[in-house]
C-alpha atoms as one frame of an Amber mdcrd trajectory, in Angstrom:
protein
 -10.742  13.977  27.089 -12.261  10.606  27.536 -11.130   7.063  26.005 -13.807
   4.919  25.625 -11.635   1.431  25.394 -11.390  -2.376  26.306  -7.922  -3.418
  27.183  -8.503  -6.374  25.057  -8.602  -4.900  21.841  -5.491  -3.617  19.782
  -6.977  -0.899  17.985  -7.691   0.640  21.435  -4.568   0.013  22.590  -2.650
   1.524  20.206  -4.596   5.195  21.221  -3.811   4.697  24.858   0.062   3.999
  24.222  -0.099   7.521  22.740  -1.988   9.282  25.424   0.439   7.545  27.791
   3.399   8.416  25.599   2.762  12.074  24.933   1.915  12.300  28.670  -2.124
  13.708  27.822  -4.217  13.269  30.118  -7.387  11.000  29.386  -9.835   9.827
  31.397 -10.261   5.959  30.389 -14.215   4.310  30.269 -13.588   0.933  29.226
 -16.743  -0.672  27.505 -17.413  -4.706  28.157 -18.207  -5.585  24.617 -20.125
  -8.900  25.735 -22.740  -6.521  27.724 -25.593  -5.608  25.404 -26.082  -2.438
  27.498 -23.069  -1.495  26.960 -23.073  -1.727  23.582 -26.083   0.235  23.183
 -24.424   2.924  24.547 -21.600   2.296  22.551 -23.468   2.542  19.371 -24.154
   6.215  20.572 -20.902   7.401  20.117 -19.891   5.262  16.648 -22.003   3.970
  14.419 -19.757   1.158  13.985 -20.031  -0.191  17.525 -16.531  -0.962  17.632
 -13.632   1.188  20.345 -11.948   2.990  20.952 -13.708   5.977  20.880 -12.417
   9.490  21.684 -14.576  12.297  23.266 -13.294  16.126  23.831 -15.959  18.199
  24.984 -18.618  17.330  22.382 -16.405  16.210  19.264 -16.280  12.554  19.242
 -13.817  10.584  16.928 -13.551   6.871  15.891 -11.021   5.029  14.506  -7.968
   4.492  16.326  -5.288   5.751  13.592  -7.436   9.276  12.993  -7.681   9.462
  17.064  -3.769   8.692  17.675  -3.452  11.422  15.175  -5.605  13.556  16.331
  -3.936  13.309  19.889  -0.430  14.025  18.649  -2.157  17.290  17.391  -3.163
  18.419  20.937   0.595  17.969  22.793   2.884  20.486  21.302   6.776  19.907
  20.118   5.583  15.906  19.984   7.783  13.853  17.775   5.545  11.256  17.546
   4.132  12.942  14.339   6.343  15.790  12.626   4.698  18.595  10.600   7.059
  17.953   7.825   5.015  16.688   5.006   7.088  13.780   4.049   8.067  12.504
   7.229   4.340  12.440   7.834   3.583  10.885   4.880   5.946   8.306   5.537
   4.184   7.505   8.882   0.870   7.678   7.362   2.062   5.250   4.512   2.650
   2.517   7.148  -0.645   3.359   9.440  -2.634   3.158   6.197  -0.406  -0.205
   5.158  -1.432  -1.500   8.835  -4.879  -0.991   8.979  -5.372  -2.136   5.389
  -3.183  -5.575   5.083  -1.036  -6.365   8.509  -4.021  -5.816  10.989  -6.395
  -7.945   9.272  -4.151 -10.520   8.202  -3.223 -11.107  12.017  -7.270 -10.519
  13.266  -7.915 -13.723  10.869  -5.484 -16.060  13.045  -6.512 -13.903  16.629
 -10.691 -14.952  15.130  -9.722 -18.123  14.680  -7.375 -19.386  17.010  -8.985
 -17.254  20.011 -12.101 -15.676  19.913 -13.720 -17.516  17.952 -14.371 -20.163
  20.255 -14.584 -17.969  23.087 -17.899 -16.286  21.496 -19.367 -19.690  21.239
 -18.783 -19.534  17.280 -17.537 -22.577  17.177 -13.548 -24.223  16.398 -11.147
 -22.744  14.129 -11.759 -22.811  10.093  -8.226 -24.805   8.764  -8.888 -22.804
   5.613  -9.259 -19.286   7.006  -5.945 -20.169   9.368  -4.506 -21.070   5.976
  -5.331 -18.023   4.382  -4.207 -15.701   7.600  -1.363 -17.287   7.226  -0.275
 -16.551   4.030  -1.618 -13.301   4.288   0.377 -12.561   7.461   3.734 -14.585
   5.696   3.342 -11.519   2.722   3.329  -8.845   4.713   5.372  -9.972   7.880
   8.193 -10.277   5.133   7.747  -6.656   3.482   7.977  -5.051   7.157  11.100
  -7.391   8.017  13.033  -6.212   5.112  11.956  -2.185   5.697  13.387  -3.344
   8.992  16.367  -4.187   7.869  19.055  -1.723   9.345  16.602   0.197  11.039
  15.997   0.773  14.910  12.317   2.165  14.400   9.481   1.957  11.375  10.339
   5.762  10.106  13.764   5.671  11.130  15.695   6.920  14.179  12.723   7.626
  16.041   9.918   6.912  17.548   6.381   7.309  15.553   3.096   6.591  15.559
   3.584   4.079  12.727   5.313   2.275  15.583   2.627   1.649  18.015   0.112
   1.562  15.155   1.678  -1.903  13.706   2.888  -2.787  16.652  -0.717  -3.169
  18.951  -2.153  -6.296  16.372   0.867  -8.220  17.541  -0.104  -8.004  21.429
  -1.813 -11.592  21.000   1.380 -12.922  19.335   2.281 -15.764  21.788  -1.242
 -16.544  22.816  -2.481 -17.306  19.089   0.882 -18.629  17.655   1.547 -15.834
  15.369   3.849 -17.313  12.818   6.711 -14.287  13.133   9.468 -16.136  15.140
  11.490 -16.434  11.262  11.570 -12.380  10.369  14.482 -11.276  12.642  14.298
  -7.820  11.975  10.577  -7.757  12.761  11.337  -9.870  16.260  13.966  -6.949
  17.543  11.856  -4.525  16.783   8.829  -5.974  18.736  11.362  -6.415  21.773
  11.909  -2.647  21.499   8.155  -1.630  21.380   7.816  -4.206  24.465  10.789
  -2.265  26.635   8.832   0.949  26.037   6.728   2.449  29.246   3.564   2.753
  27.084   3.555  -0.726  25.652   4.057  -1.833  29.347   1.726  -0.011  30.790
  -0.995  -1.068  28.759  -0.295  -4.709  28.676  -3.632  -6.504  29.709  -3.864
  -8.729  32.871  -5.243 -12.408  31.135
């Protein structure tokens, strides 16, 4: 299989940490998404134009929640993702809840506050920070309180949902991320941060 990635970018990040977790090997081809060539060739394999992308022989598959799934599919007696049909839904609740409020709520303050200027689009929008924000405030404080009690997002153990809401916070200290107050949500950051695959992938800036 072969990753098509960027190190910078979360949503790739989140499909390496489960390659690297469930020990599969992938052969990484990271794309420079400022080079219009590669783009091109990007735009190939998704439509989109966006990473990661995953290729196994000739199936290719975008979007990084449907390719960490898919992955946990191909390593038998994972944990990652257990057949049983609630304890799946559960995880799928909280990928769905990511990619539909948390992620975009923090990729308003990353825009802004980072690379937003460092596309040459100009400074950060006080109203857009304002409304990231208070976006981020609402749903930082529903995942703090399922936190509450608990050592990972499902539980016990270790899930997908876990390195799924867990990649859109790598850019927490370098854009100011306004988490520092949700306790429950800090603890369990510092245990995604201890883990080999979060390490592993951690950018060099």
């Amino acid at each position: 299989m072969r990753l098509y990635h960027n190190p910078m970018s979360s949503n790739a990040r989140r499909t390496l940490m489960t390659a690297i977790h469930l020990e599969l090997p992938v052969e990484l081809a990271e794309v420079d998404l400022m080079n219009m060539d590669d783009r091109r060739r990007l735009a190939e394999l998704n439509p989109n134009v966006k990473v990661p992308v995953l290729a196994d022989g000739s199936f290719l598959l975008w979007e990084s929640c449907a390719i960490m799934q898919y992955l946990a599919g191909k390593a038998p007696g994972q944990t990652l993702y257990p057949e049983a049909p609630q304890a799946r839904a559960d995880i799928d609740r909280w990928m769905f809840w990511c990619a539909q409020h948390f992620a975009p709520a923090i990729g308003v303050l990353t825009w802004e506050r980072a690379w937003k200027g460092m596309t040459g689009c100009g400074g950060a929008d006080p109203l857009e920070v304002a409304r990231g924000e208070r976006e981020l405030a609402e749903c930082a404080f529903v995942l703090d309180h399922h936190l509450a009690g608990r050592s990972w997002v499902c539980g016990d153990s270790l899930t997908l949902a876990d390195f799924a809401l867990a990649a859109p916070m790598m850019y927490s200290d370098k854009v100011d991320l306004p988490l520092a107050q949700y306790e429950h949500l800090q603890a369990w950051y510092a245990r995604v941060q201890q883990l080999p695959a979060w390490q592993e992938t951690t950018p060099l800036w």
